[in-house]
C-alpha positions in Angstrom: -7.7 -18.8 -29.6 -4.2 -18.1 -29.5 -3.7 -14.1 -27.4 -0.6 -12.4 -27.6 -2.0 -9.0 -26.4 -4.3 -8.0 -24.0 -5.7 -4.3 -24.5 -7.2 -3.1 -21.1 -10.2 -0.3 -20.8 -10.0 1.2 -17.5 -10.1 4.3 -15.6 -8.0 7.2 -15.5 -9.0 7.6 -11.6 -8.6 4.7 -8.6 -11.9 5.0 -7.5 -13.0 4.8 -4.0 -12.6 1.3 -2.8 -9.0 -0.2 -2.9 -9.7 -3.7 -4.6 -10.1 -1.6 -7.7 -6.6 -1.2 -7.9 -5.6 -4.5 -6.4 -7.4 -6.0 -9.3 -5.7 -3.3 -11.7 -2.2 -4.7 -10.6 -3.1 -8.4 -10.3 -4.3 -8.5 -13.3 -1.1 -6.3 -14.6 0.7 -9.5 -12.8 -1.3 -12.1 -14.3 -0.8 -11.3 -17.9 3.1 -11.2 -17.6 2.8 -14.7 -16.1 1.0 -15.6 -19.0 3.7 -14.1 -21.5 0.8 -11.5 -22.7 1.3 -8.2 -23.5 -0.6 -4.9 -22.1 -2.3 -2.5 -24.5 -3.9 0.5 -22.9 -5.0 4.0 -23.1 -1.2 5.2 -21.8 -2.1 7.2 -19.2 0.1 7.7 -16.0 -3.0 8.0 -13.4 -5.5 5.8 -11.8 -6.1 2.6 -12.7 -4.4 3.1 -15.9 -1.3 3.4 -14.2 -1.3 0.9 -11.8 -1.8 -1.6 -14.2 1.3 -0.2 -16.3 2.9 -0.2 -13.2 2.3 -3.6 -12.2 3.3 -5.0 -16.0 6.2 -2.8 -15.9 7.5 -4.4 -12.3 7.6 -7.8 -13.7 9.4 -7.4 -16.5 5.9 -7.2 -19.5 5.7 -5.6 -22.5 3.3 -2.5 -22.3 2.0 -0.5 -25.2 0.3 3.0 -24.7 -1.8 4.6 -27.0 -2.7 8.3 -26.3 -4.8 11.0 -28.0 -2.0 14.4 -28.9 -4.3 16.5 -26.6 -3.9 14.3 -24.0 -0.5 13.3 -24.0 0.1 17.4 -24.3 -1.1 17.8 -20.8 1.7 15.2 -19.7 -0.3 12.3 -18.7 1.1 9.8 -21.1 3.1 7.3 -18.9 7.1 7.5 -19.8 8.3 4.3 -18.8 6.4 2.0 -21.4 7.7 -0.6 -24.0 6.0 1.9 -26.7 3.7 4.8 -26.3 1.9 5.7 -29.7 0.9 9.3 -29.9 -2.4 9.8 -32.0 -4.3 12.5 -33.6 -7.9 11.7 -31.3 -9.9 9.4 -29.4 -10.7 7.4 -32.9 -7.8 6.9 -33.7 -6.7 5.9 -30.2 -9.7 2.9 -30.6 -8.9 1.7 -33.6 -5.4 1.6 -33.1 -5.5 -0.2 -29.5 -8.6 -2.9 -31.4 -5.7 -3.5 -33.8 -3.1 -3.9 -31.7 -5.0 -6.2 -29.0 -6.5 -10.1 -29.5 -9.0 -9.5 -26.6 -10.1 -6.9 -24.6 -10.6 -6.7 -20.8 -12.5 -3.8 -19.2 -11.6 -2.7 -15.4 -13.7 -0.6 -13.2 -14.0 2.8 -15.0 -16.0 5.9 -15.6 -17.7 7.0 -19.0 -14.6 6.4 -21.3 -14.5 3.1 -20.0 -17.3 2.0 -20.7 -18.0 3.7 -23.8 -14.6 1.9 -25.1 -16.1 -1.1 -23.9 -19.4 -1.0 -25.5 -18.1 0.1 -28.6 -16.0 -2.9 -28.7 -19.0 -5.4 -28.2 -20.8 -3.5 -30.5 -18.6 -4.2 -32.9 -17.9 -8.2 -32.2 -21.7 -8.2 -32.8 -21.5 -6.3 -36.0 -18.6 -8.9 -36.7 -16.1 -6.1 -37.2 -13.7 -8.1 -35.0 -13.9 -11.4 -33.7 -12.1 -11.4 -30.5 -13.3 -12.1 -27.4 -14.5 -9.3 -24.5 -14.3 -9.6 -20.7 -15.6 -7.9 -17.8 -13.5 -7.9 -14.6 -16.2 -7.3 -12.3 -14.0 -6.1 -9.7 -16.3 -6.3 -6.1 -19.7 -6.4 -8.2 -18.7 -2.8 -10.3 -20.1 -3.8 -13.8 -23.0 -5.6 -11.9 -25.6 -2.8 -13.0 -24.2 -3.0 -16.4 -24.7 -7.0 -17.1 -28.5 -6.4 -15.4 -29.2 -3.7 -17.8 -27.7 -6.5 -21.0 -29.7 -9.2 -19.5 -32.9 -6.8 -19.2 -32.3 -5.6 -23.0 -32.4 -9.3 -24.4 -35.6 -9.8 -22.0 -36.8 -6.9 -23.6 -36.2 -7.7 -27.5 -33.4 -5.4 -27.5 -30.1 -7.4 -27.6 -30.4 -11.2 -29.3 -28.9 -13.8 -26.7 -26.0 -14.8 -28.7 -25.0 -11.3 -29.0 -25.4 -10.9 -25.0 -23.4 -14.1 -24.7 -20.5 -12.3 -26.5 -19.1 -10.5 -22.9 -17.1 -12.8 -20.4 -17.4 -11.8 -16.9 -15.3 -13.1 -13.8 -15.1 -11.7 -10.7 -10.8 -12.3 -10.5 -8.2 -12.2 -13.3 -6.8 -15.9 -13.6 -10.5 -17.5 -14.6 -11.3 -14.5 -17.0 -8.1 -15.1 -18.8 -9.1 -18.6 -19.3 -12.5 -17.8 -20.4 -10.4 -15.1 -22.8 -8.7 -18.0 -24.1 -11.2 -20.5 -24.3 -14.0 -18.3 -26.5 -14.2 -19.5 -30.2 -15.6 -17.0 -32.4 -19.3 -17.2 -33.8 -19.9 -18.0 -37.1 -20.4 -14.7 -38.7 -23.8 -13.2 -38.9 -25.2 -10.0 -40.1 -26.7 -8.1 -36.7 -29.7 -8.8 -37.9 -28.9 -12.7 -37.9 -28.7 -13.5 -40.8 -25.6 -15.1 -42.4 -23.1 -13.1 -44.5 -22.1 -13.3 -48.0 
């Protein structure tokens, strides 16, 4: 699978422990050593921008992509390759899923993970067929991969469609995971093969 962009879900705070945004820059690092571009949700703050930061540093390309509202109360960050300015958070998801040939989900509150479900929702809908990482940054998204392993115990979420979300615990491996997914054959969510 040949990546040229990397869009990044993460929070808009740092959190409470540190290695959140340790992992934020290294991984910032790691993808400009890799030639790979950032695509984010623009922000300035938190984890958002610490990862800008650390792209920004090292010479990467870095493309924002804020709601209006949002970039109104000034926390769009300034010093970026390209910020796109949208009309909501929509258009904000759409436009980073186009932009982006994976996607990587940091530590994060509810817009993180929503953006991140969302986006494995739709690889299982085969809306996209790019591959979708956890950086499970000092066991964060643990919880989250029990409850996806509980839900295909439970009859809720097909194995395949479980196997669709990458996790490492550091961002060299879970680039090289990013890179060496091949795409399902595409299936209808209820497994069955499209026409």
């Amino acid at each position: 699978m040949v990546i040229r962009r990397v869009c990044v879900f993460c929070g808009s705070s740092a959190g409470t422990n540190p290695a959140y945004r340790r992992a934020a820059v290294a991984l910032g690092q790691v993808l400009v050593r890799r030639g790979l571009g950032l695509v984010f949700g623009g922000g300035h703050v938190g984890l958002m921008g610490a990862l800008a930061d650390a792209v920004i540093a090292e010479g990467g390309q870095t493309v924002g992509v804020i709601p209006r509202g949002l970039e109104k109360r000034e926390l769009g960050h300034q010093g970026l390759t390209e910020l796109r300015v949208v009309g909501s958070m929509h258009e904000r998801k759409a436009t980073m899923a186009e932009l982006s040939d994976a996607f990587v989900a940091l530590p994060g509150g509810m817009g993180t993970l929503e953006e991140t479900t969302e986006i494995l929702t739709w690889a299982q809908l085969g809306i996209h067929q790019k591959p979708v990482g956890l950086l499970d940054v000092a066991g964060y998204w643990r919880p989250l991969v029990a409850f996806l392993d509980h839900a295909v115990e439970s009859g809720f979420l097909r194995p395949e469609h479980r196997a669709l979300l990458l996790v490492e615990r550091d961002p060299e491996p879970l680039l090289d995971l990013l890179a060496a997914w091949e795409a399902p054959p595409a299936r209808s969510w209820m497994g069955k093969d499209q026409t």
